[in-house]
C-alpha positions in Angstrom: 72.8 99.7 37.0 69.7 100.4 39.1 66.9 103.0 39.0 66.3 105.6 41.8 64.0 108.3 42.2 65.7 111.9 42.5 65.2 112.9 45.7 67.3 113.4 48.6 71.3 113.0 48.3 70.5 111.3 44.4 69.3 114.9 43.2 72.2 116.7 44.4 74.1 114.0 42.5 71.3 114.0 39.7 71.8 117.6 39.9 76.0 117.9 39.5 75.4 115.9 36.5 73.2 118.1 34.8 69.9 115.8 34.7 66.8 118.1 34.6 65.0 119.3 37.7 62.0 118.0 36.2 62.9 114.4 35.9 61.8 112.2 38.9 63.8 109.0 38.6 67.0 108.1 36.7 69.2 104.8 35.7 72.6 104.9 38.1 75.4 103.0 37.1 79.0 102.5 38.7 81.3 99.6 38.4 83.5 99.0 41.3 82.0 101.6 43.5 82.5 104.7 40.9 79.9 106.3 38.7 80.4 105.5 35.0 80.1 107.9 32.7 78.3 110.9 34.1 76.6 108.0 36.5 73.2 109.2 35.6 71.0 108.5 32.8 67.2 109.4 31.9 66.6 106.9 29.4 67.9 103.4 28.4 68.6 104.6 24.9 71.2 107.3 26.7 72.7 104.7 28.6 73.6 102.4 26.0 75.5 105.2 24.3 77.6 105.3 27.6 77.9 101.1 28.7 77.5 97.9 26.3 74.0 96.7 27.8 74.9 93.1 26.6 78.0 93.2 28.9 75.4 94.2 31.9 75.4 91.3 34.9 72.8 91.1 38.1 74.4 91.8 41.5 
């Protein structure tokens, strides 16, 4: 997991997975080089609906 801003190749992405155009930055997360989920997430509170947060390691 990792936060970007939306701009650049990470809206189009942002975009295909139906985050708002109004929302500047996101959570990505992928797990062995694929998106989980729907890959993008506006809040921390959506994310942990998608992946256990516990289960989360650093890089």
């Amino acid at each position: 997991m990792t936060g970007v801003r939306l701009v650049g190749a990470h809206r189009v992405w942002a975009d295909f997975a139906g985050i708002p155009a109004g929302v500047e930055s996101a959570f990505v997360v992928t797990d062995e080089n694929g998106l989980v989920g729907r890959g993008y997430y506006t809040s921390v509170r959506e994310l942990g609906e998608v992946v256990d947060l516990a289960a989360l390691t650093p890089c």
